[in-house]
C-alpha positions, 0 to 999 in steps of 0.5 A: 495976183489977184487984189487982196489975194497977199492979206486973205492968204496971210489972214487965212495962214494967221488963223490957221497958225494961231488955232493949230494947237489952241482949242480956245482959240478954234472956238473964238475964231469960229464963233468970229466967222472964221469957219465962212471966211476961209471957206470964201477965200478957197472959193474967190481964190481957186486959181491960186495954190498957195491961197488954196493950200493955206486955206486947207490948212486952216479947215484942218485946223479948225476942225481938228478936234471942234465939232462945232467948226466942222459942222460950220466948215461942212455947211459952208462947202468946205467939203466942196472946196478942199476936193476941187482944190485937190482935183484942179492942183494934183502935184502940189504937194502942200494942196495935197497934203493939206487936202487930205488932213482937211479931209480927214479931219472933215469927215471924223465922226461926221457923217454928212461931211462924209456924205458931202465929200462923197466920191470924189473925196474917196478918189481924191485921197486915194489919189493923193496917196499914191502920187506922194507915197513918199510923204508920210503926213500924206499916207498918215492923213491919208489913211485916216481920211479913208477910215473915216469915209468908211465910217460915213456909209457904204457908198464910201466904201465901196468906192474907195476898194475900186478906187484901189484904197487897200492898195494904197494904204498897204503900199504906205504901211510897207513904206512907213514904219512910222507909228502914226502910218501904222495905226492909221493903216490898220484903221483904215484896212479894218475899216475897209474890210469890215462886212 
């Protein structure tokens, strides 16, 4: 373990827990440099899942719903980070689920993120859904994150039909019959499909 790997994990994992489902306190850790901090620790940390999945927990939190820390996240290479996390970590499923609702939440209603997570973001999810089709948060994000690529541009799109996205979200439709997978796979398939 790496010096100071143990307290920026349990500082990321604070930060993460303390802004889950607190738009006030989202704002005041952004606006104290949490956004950058965390951003810093995916990339001092690579060679650690743990650190890496408590880290895209706290970019989907901070950005869930606070435009302001998305930008922020974008222009510190969140972007960047979450996929290589995803890329370099394939069957860890907490770097996995936490990429994908990093991503989503990334990329809603922001077109550069969008853009930034660009191809590799597109695969990425696509293949996060079909190596954990068994995890609901997964397939929900998951098919979340694929209508907000859409969203971002064409090039999205039409990487995310090679990389078999409508596939994958009908496959995770079938398997989940939760309401949240429902509508996020409708979503997304109309998102998809849209001319």
């Amino acid at each position: 373990m790496h010096p100071y790997a143990d307290v920026k994990q349990l500082c990321v994992a604070a930060a993460s827990i303390i802004c889950a489902n607190n738009s006030n306190n989202k704002v005041r850790l952004g606006t104290a440099g949490a956004c950058e901090a965390v951003v810093d620790t995916m990339t001092c940390f690579r060679d650690l899942s743990t650190v890496q999945a408590k880290c895209a927990s706290a970019v989907a939190n901070l950005s869930n719903g606070n435009t302001i820390n998305c930008e922020k996240l974008g222009e510190s290479g969140a972007c960047e980070e979450v996929i290589t996390a995803m890329g370099t970590y394939p069957k860890d499923g907490s770097v996995q689920r936490f990429g994908v609702a990093a991503t989503a939440r990334l990329s809603h209603n922001n077109s550069k993120n969008g853009e930034k997570l660009g191809k590799a973001g597109c695969v990425a999810i696509v293949t996060a859904m079909s190596s954990f089709a068994a995890n609901r948060l997964v397939q929900r994000d998951g098919a979340w994150a694929v209508q907000n690529l859409c969203v971002s541009g064409n090039d999205n799109r039409a990487t995310l039909i090679r990389a078999g996205a409508i596939e994958v979200v009908e496959a995770a439709m079938v398997a989940h019959s939760d309401p949240a997978v429902q509508s996020s796979g409708k979503a997304a398939l109309r998102a998809l499909t849209v001319v």
